[in-house]
N, C-alpha and C positions, 0 to 999 in steps of 0.2 A: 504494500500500500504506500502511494506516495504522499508526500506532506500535501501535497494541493488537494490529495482525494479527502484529508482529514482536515482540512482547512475548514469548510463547512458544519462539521459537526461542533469542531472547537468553539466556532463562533457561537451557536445555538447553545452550546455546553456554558462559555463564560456567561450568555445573557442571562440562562434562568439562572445560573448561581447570582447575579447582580439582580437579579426579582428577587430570588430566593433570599440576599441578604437586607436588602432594602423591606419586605416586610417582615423579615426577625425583627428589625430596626423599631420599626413601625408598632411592634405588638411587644416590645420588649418592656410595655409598663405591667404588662399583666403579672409577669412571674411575680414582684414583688407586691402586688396589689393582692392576687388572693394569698400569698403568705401572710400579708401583714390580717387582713381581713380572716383567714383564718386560726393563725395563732391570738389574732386578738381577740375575737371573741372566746376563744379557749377562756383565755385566762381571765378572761372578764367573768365568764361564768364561775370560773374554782375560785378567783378573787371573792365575788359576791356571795359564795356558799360558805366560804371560808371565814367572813366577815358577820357572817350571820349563824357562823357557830364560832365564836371564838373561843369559847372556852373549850370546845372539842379541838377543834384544832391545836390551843395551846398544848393540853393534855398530847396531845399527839406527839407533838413537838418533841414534848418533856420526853416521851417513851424510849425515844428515839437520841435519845442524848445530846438533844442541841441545847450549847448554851442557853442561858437568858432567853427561855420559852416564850415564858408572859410578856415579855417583851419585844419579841420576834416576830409573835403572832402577828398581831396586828401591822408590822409593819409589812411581811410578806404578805398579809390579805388584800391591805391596801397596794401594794405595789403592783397587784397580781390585775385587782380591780382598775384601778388608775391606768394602769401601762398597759392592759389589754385596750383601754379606750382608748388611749394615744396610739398604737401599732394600727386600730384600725381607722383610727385617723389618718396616718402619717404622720402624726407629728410629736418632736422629741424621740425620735425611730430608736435612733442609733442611743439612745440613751437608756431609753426606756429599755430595749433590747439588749445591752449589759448589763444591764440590770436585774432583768427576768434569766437572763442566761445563767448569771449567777445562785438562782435560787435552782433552777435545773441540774448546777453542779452538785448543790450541796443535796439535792434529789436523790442526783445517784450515790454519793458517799454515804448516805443515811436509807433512808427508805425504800431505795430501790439500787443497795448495792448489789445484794446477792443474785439475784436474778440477773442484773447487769453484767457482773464479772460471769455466771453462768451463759450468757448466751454465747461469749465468745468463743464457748467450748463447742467443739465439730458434736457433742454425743447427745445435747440439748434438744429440743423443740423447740427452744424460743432461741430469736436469732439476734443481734445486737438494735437490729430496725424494730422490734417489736416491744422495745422498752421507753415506752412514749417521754420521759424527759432527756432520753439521748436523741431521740430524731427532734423533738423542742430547739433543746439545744444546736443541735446542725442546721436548724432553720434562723433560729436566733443568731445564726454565729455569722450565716449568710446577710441576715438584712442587717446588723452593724458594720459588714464591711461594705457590703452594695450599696448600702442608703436604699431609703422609702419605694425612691424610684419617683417618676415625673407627676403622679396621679398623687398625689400629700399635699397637706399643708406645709412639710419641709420645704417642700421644693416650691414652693406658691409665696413662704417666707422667703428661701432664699432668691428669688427674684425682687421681692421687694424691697430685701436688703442688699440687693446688687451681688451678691457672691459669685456669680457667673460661675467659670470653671471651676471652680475652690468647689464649687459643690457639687461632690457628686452626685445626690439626692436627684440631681436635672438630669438622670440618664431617663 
């Protein structure tokens, strides 16, 4: 086959890839749209159950060996309440979002270590994706470095506050 026989297809070959990247382009708000719209209502709902047992939940806490329960409680209810409304806002993403990542960690080293260090074993049924504050957190760990994404109030703030490039949130 000579290069001129292939000449024709390459051309048809580069356009749809130059389709194909211009609407990834174009649709690239959705992946962080329904993360944040999904993790945040997550957490908005265990924030508000959480809020509304606090003393269960402190109790919990305590069983579980975290420091300063009674004092903990409430703050991971409300962070959980709060920061699920902001995630599905977009707004305070990346804050909000280390923030709740942080409660995912101490998730797994508490309440769902065993099961966590179990999945990564080959002889398990449960596999590492099925221990809901590890895939949390890989979702969380995404939208603090991606930003909101274009469709937030981050990105609507950083326009108004001129941030232009500085902000990644404008993808």
């Amino acid at each position: 086959m000579s290069l001129e026989a292939a000449t024709p297809f390459s051309t048809v070959l580069r356009r749809a890839a130059r389709l194909g990247l211009k609407l990834a382009a174009a649709l690239s708000f959705v992946a962080p749209l329904l993360t944040r719209v999904t993790l945040g209502y997550a957490f908005f709902l265990t924030g508000r159950g959480k809020l509304a047992n606090l003393d269960q939940f402190s109790g919990f806490l305590n069983e579980l060996g975290v420091p300063f329960a009674a004092a903990q409680a409430p703050f991971v209810a409300g962070l959980e309440f709060v920061g699920g409304i902001c995630l599905v806002l977009g707004l305070l993403t990346r804050l909000m979002g280390a923030g709740l990542a942080g409660t995912m960690v101490v998730a797994l080293l508490t309440a769902d270590k065993e099961t966590f260090l179990n999945a990564w074993l080959p002889t398990g049924d449960v596999g590492p994706l099925d221990v809901a504050p590890w895939v949390f957190l890989l979702l969380l760990t995404w939208l603090v470095l991606y930003g909101p994404g274009r469709l937030s109030l981050d990105a609507l703030l950083g326009k108004w506050l001129r941030l232009g490039s500085e902000a990644p949130a404008s993808r």
